[in-house]
MARFITOR-285456 format. One record per residue: residue in one letter; z, x negated, y of N, C-alpha, C in turn. Coordinates in steps of 0.001 Angstrom, whole numbers, plus 500000, padded with zeros to 6 digits. Example, Ala and Ser with C-alpha at 12.3 -4.5 7.8 and 13.67 -1.06 7.14 Angstrom:
2
a507800486810494310507800487700495500507800486800496700;s507080487150497750507140486330498940507870487100500030;
//
This chain:
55
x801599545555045996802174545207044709803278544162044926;x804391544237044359805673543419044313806182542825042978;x805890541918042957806397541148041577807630540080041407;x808522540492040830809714539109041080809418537803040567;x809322536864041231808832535445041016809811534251040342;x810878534524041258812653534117040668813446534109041566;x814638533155041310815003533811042358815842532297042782;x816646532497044624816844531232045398817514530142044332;x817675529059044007818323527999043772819850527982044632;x819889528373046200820590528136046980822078529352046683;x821110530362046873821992531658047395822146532552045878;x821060532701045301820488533310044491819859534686044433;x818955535066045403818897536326045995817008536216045251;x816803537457044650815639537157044316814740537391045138;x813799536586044474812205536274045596810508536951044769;x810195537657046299809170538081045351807952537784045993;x806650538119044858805476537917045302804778538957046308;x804845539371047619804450540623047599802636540637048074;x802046541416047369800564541300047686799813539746047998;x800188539413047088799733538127047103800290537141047537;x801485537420048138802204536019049199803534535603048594;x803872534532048165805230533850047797805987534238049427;x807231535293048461808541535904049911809744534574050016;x808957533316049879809899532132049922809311530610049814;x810136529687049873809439528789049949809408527957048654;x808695526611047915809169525821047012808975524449047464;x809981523426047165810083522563047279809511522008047020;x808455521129047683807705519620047449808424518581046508;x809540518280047026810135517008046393810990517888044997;x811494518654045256812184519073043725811179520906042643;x810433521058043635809771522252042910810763523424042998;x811613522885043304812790524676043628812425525715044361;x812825526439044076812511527941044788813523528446045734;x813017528197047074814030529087047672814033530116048908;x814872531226049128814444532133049816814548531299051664;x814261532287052414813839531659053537814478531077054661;x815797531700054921817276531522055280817587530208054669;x817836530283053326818118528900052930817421527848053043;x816341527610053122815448526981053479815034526256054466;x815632527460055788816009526885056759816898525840057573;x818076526925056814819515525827056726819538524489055979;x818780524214054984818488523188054038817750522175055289;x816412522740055884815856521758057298816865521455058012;x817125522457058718818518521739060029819441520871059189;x819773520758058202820973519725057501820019518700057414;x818786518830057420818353517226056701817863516727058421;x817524517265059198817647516524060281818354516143061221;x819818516826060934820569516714061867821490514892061872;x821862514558062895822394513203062094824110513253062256;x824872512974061888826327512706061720826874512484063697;x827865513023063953828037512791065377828654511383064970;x828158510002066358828841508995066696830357509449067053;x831225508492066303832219508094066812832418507178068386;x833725508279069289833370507660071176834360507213070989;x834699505656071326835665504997071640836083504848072790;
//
């Protein structure tokens, strides 16, 4: 069974429930919905840090 749940915040690609399983993730800190790609890319940006400037 496949049910549409909503759809990314990021991309906007919809997300579904399939047989019981959320096809995405939701955000802890904001409750957003988003598909899994984005989600990803959303991690690597928040850990990555700014390159030092080499003098």
């Amino acid at each position: 069974m496949e049910e549409l749940v909503g759809f990314c915040a990021q991309c906007g690609k919809p997300i579904h429930c399939l047989h019981g399983f959320l096809n995405g993730v939701v955000s802890r800190e904001t409750e957003t919905l988003y598909c899994f790609p984005c989600h990803d890319k959303q991690k690597e940006m928040e850990h990555t840090t700014p390159d030092k400037c080499h003098k």
